[in-house]
N, C-alpha and C positions, 0 to 999 in steps of 0.2 A: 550872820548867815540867816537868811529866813526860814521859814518852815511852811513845809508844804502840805496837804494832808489832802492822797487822791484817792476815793471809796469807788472802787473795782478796780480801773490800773491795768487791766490786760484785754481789753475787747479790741476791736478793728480799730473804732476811735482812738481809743484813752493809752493802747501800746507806746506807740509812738511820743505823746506829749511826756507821758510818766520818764522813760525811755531821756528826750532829751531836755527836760529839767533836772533828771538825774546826773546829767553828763554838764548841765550850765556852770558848777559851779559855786556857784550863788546861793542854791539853794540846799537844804536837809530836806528828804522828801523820804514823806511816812506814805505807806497803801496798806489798805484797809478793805479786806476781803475775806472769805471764808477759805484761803489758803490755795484753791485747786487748782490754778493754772497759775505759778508763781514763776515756775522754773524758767521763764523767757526773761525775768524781769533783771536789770543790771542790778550788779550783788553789792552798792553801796545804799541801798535802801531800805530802809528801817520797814516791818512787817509789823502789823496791828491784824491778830483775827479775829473775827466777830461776824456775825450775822447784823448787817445795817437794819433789818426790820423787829430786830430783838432790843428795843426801846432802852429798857433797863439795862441788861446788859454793858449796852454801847455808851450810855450814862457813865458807867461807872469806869470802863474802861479811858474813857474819855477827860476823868477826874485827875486835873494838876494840868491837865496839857492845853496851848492855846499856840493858835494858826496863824500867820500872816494870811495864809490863800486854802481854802477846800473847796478842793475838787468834785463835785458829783455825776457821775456818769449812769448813774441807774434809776432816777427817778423815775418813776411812771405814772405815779398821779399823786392827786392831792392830799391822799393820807401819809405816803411818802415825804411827800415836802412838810406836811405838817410836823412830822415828825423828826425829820431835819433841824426844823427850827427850833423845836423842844431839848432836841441834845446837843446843838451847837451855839445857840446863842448867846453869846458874851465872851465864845471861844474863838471869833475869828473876826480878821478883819474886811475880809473879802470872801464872799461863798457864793459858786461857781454855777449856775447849774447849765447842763446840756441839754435844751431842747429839741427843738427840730421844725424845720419848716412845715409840717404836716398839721402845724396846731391852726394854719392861715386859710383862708377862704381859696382855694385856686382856682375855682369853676367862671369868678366874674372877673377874677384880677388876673395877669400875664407878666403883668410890669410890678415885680415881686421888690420891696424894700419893706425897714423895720414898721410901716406905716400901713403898711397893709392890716385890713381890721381881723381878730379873731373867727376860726367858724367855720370847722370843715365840715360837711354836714355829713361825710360817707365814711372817716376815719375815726374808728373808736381809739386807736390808741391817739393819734392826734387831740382828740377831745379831752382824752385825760392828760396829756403830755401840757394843754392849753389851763387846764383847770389848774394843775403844780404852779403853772406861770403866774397864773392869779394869785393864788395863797402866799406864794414867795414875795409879788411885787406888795403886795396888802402887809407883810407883815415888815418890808421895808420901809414903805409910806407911814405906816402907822407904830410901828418899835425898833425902826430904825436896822431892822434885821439889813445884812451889807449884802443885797443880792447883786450879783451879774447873770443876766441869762443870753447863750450864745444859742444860735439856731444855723443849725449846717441842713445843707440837704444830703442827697445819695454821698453817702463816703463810703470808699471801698478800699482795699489794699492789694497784698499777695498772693491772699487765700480767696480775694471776692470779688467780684467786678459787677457792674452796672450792668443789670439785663431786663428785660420786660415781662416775661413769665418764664419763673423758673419755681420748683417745688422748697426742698430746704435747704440746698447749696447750688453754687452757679456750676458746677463740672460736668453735671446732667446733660445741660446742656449745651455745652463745648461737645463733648463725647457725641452727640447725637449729630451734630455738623460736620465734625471730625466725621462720621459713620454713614455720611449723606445721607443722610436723615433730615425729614423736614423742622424746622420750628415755629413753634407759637410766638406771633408778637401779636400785640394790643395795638387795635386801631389800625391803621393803614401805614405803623411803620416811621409818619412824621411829625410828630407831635415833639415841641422840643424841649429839653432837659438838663440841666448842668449834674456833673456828677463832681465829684472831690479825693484824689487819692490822700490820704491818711496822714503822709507827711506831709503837704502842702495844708493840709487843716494845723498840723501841729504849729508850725510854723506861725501861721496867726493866732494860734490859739493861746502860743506862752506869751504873746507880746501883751494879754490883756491879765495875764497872771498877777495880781499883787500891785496892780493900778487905779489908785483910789477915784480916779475920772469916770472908770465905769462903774460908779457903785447905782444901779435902781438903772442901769441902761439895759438895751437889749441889741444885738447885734447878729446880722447876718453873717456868715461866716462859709464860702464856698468858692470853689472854681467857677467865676461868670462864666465861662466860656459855652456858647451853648452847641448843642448837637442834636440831634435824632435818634431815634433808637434804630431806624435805619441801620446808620451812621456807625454804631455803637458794633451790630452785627456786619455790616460791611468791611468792618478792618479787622474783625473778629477772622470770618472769611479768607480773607490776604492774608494776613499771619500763617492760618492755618493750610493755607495754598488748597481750599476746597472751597464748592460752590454755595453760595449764599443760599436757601431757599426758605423760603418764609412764607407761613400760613398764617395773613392777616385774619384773626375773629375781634370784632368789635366789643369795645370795653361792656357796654349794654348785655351782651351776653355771656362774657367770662366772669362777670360780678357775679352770677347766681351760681358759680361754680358748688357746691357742696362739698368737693374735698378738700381746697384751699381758699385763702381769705381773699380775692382779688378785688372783694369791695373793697375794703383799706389798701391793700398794696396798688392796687391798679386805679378802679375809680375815685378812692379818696388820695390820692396823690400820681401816679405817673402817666394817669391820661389825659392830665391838663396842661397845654404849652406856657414854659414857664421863664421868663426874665430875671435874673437875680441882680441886684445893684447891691453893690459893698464896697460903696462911696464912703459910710460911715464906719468902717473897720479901720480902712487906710487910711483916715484921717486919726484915728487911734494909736493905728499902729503902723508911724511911714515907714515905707518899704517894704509893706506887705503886698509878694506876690506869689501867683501860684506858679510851677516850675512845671508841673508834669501833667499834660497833654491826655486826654484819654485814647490816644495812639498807645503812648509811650507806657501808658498806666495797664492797658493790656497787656502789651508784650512784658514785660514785670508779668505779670500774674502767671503768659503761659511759661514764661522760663522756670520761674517759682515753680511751676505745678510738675516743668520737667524734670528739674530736681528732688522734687517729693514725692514719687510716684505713689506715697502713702494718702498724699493726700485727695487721690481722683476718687472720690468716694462718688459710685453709681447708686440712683433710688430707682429700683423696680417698678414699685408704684408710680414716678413720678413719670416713669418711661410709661408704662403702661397708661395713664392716664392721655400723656400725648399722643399714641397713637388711636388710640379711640377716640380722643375729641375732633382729630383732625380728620378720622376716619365719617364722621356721623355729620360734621360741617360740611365737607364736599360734597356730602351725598345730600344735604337740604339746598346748599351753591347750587348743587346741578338742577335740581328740581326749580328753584328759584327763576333760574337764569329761562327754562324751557318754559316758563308760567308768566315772566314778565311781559 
């Protein structure tokens, strides 16, 4: 039986894959985390806690034991990965890391594959997410460290869906539609975007588990299927049997927001029309497809949410912030329009 070793194990991403490696089989799968959101996790799986950025520590806890596959889902930059490489090398044969399409250029490119050169110029964490990629591929190139690094774009699940400005969870803004209430989209609405539900990543994601093919490769990983953010709120809408109503403000002017980051979330990634080819996964992994529709991935979410009404968590701020931005745009709209 091989061994598995996946460090976090319960986010949006990493549920799911932890979840059914744990159920393959095949595998013994250790997670390795600071314990706090364990209680979802299936109970045949071995716990290791520890603080990943506690060096020594994770050294020693780490002492006797060696990996077929580690999993990393928390890197964020390159002291991170440096330090990855310092406490696992020569303990695994395969090590995982999860990057993200935001480390790519999307401003000149549309037509998105593993060839697309580094360089977002507006996403800081993309930048550092790009930097991890380097140190890991350098330190395979050069000591043979066994990296694979997978790059997913938007994945969401139960709890989260795919929106275009939203403050720190997506229910904000269902509730404000739900409440005819207008919403904020970026740009004019048709900019296109592939999004990914959770399972359908997992699904590709074990098949590169423990496959000495992708060692030092890199690989897309997402639902091709592209859509709108339109699109996104227009079946939002239908589900919800109320009316669509969207207040287009341009990415140019929600980037200088002050209370949230929409340089990174918006200009340095969702306002660029975007193509995904994952030509070279399915040639990795045949039979890799995605099953679920971002129709079918919302209606998931609002059933999820109907069932948990613990989970509609409203932000004040984030309302308050919508209706003043919207409020202070139509009133420059209207002045605009009367001045053109």
């Amino acid at each position: 039986m091989k061994k598995i070793l996946i460090i976090g194990g319960t986010g949006t991403i990493s549920s799911p894959i932890t979840k059914q490696l744990a159920e393959d089989g095949k595998y013994e799968v250790f997670v390795l985390n600071r314990g706090n959101r364990n209680e979802g996790l299936p109970g045949n799986i071995t716990h290791l806690f520890g603080d990943i950025q506690n060096v020594s520590s994770i050294k020693k806890l780490m002492e006797g034991r060696e990996f077929d596959s580690i999993l990393n889902f928390i890197i964020r930059d390159k002291q991170a990965a440096s330090n990855c490489i310092e406490i696992f090398k020569g303990k695994t044969n395969q090590f995982v890391y999860i990057s993200t399409v935001c480390v790519l250029d999307h401003e000149t490119n549309c037509n998105i594959s593993e060839e697309v050169e580094l360089g977002n110029e507006y996403s800081g964490y993309g930048q550092s997410k790009a930097e991890a990629e380097q140190v890991l591929l350098e330190a395979c190139r050069d000591h043979g460290f066994p990296v694979t690094i997978v790059r997913p774009t938007q994945t969401y699940s139960e709890q989260r869906i795919p929106l275009s400005v939203k403050g720190k969870g997506c229910w904000p803004v269902v509730s404000r539609m739900i409440r005819g209430k207008e919403v904020v989209v970026h740009g004019d609405g048709q900019s296109v975007w592939a999004s990914t539900h959770a399972d359908d990543f997992a699904n590709g994601f074990c098949g590169l588990v423990t496959n000495s093919e992708t060692i030092g490769e890199t690989y897309q990983l997402m639902n091709p299927e592209p859509h709108t953010w339109d699109m996104i709120y227009q079946e939002l809408a239908r589900l919800l049997n109320v009316e669509y109503k969207p207040v287009y403000i341009g990415t140019d002017l929600l980037k200088h927001s002050r209370k949230y980051d929409f340089l990174t979330s918006i200009q340095g990634d969702k306002r660029w029309s975007n193509i995904f080819n994952i030509s070279k996964i399915k040639k990795t992994v045949p039979g890799f497809e995605c099953h679920i529709d971002y129709k079918t991935g919302l209606k998931m979410y609002l059933d999820h949410m109907e069932s948990h009404p613990e989970h509609k968590l409203e932000e004040p701020d984030f309302e308050e912030w919508c209706d003043n931005t919207i409020a202070v745009y139509k009133q420059l709209t209207t002045e605009f329009i009367a001045n053109i």
